[in-house]
DSSP file (Angstrom, degrees, kcal/mol; ACC not computed):
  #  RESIDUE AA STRUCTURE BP1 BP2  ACC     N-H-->O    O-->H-N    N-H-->O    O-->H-N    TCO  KAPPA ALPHA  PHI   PSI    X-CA   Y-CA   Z-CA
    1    1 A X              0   0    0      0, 0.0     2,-0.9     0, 0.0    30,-0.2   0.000 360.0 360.0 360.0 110.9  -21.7   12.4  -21.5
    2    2 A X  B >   -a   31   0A   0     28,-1.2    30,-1.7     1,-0.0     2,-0.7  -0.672 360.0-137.3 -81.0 109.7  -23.0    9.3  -19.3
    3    3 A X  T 3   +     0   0    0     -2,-0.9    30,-0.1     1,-0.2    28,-0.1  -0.437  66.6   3.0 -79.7 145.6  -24.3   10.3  -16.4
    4    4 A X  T 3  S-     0   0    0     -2,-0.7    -1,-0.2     1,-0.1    29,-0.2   0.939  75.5-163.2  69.2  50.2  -23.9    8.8  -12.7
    5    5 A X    <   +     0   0    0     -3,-0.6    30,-0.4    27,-0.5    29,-0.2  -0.188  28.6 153.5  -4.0 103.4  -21.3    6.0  -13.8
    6    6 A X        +     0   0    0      1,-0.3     2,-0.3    32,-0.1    35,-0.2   0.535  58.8  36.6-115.8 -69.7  -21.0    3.2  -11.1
    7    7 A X    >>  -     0   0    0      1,-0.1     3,-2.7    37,-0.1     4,-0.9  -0.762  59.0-135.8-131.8 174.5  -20.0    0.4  -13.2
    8    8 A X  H 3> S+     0   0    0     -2,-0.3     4,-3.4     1,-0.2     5,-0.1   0.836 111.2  51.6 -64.6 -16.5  -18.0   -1.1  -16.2
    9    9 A X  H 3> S+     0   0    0      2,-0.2     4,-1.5     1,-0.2    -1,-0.2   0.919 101.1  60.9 -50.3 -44.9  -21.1   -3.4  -17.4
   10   10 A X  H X> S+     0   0    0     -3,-2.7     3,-2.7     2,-0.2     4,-1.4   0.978 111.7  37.8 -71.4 -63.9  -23.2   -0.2  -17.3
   11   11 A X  H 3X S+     0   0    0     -4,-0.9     4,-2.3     1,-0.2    -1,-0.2   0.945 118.4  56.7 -48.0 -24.1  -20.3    1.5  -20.4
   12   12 A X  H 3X S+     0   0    0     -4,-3.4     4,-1.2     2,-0.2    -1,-0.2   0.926 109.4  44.2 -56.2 -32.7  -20.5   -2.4  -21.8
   13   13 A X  H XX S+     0   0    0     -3,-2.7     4,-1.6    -4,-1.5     3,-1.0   0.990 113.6  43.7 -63.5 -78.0  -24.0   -1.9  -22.0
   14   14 A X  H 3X S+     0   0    0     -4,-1.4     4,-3.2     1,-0.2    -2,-0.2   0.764 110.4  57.0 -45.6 -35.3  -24.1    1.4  -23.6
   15   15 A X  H 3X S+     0   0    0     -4,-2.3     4,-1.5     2,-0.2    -1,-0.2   0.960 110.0  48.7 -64.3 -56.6  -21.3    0.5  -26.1
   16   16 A X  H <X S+     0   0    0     -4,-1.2     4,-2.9    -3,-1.0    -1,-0.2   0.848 113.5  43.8 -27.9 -52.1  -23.5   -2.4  -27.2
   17   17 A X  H  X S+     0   0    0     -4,-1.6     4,-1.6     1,-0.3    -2,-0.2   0.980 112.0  53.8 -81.1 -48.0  -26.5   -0.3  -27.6
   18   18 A X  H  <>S+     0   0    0     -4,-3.2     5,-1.8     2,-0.3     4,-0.4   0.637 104.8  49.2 -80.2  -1.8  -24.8    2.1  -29.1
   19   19 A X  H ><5S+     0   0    0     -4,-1.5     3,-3.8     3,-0.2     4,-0.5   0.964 115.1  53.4 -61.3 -63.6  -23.2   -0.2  -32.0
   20   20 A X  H 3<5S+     0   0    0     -4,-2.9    -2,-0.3     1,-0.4    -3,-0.2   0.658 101.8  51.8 -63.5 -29.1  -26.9   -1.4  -32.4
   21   21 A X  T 3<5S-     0   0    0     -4,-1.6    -1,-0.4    -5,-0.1    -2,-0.2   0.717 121.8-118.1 -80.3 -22.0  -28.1    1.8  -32.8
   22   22 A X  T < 5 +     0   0    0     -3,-3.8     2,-0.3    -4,-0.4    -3,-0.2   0.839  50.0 169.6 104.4  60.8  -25.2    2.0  -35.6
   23   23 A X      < -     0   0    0     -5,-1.8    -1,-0.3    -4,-0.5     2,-0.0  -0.799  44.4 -97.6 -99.2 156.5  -23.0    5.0  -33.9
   24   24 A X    >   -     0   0    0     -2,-0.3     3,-1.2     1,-0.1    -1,-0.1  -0.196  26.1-106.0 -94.0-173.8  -20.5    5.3  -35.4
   25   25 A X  T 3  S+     0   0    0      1,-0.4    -1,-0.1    -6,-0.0    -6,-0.0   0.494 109.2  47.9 -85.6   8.8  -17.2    3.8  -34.5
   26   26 A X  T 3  S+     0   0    0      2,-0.1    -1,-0.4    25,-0.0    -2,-0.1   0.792  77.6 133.6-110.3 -40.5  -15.0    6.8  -33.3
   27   27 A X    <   -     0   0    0     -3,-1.2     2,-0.3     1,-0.1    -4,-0.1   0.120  48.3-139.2 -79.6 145.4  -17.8    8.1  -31.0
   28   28 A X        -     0   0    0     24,-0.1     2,-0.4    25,-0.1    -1,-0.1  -0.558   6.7-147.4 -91.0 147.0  -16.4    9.0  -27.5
   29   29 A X        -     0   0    0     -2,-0.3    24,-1.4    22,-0.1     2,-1.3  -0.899   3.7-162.3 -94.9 105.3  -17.9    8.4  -24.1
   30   30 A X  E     - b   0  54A   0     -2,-0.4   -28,-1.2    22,-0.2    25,-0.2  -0.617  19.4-144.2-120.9 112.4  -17.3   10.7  -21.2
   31   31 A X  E     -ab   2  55A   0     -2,-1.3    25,-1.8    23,-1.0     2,-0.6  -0.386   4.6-138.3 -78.8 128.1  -18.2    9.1  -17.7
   32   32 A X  E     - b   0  56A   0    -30,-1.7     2,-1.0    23,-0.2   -27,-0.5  -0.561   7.6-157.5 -92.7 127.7  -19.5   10.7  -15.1
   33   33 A X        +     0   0    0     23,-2.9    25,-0.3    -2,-0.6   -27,-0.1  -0.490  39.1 137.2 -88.5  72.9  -18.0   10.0  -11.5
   34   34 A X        +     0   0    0     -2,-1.0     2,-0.3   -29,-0.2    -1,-0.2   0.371  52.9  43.0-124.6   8.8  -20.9   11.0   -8.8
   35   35 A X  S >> S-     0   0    0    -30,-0.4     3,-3.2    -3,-0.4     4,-1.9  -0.997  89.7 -97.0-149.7-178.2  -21.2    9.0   -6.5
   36   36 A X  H 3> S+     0   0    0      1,-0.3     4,-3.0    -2,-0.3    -1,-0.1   0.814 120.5  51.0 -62.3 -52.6  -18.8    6.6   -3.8
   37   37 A X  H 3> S+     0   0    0      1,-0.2     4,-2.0     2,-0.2    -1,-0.3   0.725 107.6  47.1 -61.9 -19.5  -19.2    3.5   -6.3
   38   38 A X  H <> S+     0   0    0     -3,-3.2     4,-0.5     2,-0.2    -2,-0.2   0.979 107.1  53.1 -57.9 -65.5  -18.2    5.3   -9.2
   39   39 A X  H >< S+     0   0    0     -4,-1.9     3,-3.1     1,-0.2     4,-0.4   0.828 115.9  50.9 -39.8 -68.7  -14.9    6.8   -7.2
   40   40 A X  H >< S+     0   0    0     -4,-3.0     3,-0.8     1,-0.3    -1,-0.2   0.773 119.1  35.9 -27.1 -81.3  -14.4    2.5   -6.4
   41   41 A X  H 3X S+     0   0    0     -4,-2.0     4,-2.6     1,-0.3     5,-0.4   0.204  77.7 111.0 -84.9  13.9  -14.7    1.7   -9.7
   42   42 A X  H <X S+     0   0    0     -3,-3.1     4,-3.6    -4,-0.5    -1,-0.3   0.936  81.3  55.7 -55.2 -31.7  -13.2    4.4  -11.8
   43   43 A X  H <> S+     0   0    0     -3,-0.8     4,-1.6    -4,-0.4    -1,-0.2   0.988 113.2  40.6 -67.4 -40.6  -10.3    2.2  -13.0
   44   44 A X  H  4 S+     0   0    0      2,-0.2    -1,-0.2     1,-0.2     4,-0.2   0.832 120.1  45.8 -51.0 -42.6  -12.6   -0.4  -14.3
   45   45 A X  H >X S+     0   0    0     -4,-2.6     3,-2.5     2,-0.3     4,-0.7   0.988 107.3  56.2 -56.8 -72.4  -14.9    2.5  -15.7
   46   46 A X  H >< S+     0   0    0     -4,-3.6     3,-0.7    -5,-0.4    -2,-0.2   0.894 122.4  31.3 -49.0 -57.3  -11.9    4.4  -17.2
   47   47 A X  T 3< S+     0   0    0     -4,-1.6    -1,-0.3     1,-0.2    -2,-0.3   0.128  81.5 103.8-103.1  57.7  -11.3    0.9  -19.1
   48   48 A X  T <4 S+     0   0    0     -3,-2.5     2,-0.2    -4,-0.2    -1,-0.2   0.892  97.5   5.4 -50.9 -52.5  -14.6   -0.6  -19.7
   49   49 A X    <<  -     0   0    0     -4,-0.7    -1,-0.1    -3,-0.7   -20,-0.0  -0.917  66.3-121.2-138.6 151.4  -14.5    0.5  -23.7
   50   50 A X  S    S+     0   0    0     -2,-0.2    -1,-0.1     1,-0.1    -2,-0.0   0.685 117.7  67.5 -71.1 -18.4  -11.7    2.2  -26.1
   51   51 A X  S    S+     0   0    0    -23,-0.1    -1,-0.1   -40,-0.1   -22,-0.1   0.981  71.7 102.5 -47.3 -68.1  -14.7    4.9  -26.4
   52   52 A X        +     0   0    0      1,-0.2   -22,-0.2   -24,-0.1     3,-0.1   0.155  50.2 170.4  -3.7  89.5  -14.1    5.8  -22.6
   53   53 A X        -     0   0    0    -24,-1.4     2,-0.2     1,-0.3    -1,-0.2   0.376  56.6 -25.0-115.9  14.8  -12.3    9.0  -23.4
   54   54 A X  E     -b   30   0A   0    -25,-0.9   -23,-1.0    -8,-0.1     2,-0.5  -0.688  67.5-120.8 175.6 151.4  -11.7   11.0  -19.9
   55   55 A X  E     -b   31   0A   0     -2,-0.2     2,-0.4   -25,-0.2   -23,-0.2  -0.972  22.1-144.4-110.5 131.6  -14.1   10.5  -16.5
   56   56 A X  E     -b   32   0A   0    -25,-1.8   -23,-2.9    -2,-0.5     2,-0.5  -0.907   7.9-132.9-140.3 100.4  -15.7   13.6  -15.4
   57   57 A X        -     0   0    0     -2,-0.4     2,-0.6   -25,-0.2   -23,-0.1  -0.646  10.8-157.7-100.0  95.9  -16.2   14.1  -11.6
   58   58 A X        +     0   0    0     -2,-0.5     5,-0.1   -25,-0.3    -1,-0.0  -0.640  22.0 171.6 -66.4 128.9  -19.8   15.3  -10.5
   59   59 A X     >  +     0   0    0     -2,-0.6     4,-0.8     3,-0.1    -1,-0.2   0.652  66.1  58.6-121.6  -1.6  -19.0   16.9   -7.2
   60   60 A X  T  4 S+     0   0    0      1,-0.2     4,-0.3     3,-0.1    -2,-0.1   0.959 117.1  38.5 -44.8 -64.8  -22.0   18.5   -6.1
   61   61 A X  T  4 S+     0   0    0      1,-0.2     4,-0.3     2,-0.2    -1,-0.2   0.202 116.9  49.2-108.8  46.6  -23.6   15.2   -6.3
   62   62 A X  T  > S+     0   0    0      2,-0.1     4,-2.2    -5,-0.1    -1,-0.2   0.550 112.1  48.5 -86.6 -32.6  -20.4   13.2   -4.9
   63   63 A X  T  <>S+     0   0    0     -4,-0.8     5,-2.0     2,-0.2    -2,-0.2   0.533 112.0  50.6 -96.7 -16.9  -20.4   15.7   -2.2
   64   64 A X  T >>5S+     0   0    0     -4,-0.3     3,-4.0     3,-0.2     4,-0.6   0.815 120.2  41.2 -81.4 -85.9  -25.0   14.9   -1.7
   65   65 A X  T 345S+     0   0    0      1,-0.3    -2,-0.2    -4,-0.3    -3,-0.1   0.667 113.1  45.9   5.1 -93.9  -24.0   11.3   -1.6
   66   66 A X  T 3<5S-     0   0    0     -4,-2.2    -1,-0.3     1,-0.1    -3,-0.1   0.388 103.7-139.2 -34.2 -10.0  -20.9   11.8    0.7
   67   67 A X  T <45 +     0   0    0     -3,-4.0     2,-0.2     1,-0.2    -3,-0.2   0.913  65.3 123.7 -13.7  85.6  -23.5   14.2    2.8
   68   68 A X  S  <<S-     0   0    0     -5,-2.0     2,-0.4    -4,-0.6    -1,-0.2  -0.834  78.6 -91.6-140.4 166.5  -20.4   16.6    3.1
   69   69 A X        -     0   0    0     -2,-0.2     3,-0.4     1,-0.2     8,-0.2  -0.666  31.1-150.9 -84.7 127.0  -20.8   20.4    1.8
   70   70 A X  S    S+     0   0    0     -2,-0.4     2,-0.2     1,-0.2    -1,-0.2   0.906  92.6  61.2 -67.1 -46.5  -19.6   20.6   -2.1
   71   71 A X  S    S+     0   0    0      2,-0.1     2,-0.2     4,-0.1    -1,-0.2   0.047  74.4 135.5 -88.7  24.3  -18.6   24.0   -1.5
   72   72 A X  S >  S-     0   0    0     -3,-0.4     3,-3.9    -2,-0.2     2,-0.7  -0.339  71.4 -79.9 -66.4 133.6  -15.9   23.6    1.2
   73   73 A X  T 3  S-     0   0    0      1,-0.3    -1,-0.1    -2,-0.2     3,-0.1   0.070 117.0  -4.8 -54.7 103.9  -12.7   25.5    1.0
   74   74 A X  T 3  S-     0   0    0     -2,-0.7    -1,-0.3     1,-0.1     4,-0.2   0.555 113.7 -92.6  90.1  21.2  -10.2   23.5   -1.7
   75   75 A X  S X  S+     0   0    0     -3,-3.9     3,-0.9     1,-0.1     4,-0.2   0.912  75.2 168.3  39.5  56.8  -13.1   21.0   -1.6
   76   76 A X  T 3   +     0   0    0      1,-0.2    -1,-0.1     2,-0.2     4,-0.1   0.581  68.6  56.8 -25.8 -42.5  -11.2   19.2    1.2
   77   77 A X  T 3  S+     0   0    0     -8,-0.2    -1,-0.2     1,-0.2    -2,-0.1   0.008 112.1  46.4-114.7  24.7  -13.6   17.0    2.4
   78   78 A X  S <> S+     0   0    0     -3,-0.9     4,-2.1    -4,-0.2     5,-0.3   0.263  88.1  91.4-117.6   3.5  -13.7   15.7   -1.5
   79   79 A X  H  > S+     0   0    0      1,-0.3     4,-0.8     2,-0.2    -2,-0.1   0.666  79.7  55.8 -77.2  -0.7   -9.7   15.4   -2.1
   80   80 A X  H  > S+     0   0    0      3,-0.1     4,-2.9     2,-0.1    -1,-0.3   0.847 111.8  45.4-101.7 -23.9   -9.3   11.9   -1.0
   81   81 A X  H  > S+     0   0    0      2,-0.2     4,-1.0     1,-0.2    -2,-0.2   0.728 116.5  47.8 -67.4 -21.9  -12.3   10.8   -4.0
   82   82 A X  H  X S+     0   0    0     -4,-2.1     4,-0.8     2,-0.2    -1,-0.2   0.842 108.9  47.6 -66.8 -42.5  -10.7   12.9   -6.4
   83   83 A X  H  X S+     0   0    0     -4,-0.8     4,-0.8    -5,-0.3    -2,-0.2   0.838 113.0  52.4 -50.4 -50.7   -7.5   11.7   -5.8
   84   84 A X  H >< S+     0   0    0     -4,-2.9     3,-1.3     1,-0.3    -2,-0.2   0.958 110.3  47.0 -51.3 -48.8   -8.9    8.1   -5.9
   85   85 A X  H 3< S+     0   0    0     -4,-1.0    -1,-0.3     1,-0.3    -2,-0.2   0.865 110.4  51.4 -75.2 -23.3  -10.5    8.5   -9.1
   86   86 A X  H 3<        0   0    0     -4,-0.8    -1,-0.3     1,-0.2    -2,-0.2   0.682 360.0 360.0 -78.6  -3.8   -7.3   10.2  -10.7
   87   87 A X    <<        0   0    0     -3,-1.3    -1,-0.2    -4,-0.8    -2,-0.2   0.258 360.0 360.0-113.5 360.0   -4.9    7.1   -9.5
């Protein structure tokens, strides 16, 4: 689990490092989506690497960022950054 995900260079990075560290070739990556730049760049993010296997939506700290209330009813005032990152 990466946390705070902006862009795809940062999983290029990590994919690198983690070949050089000699993980092996199956291991998954699960990106974390917490703040505005992530939400931008989630399609790039989603395919950065064939590791990339699902993106993972902080919303607490989308919603500190966003300086909106996380806990709003149907998280409203997150639905159009959720939505982004799912299209």
């Amino acid at each position: 689990l990466v946390p705070k995900v902006e862009t795809a260079e940062e999983i290029r990075a990590i994919e690198v490092r983690a070949a050089e560290l000699g993980a092996p070739d199956d291991l998954a990556l699960w990106c974390m989506i917490e703040t505005p730049l992530g939400v931008i760049n989630a399609p790039s993010i989603a395919g950065a690497s064939p590791r990339v296997q699902c993106l993972v939506v902080g919303t607490v700290d989308l919603a500190n960022e966003l300086h909106c209330l996380p806990s709003a009813p149907g998280r409203w005032n997150l639905q159009t950054a959720l939505a982004q990152t799912v299209l």
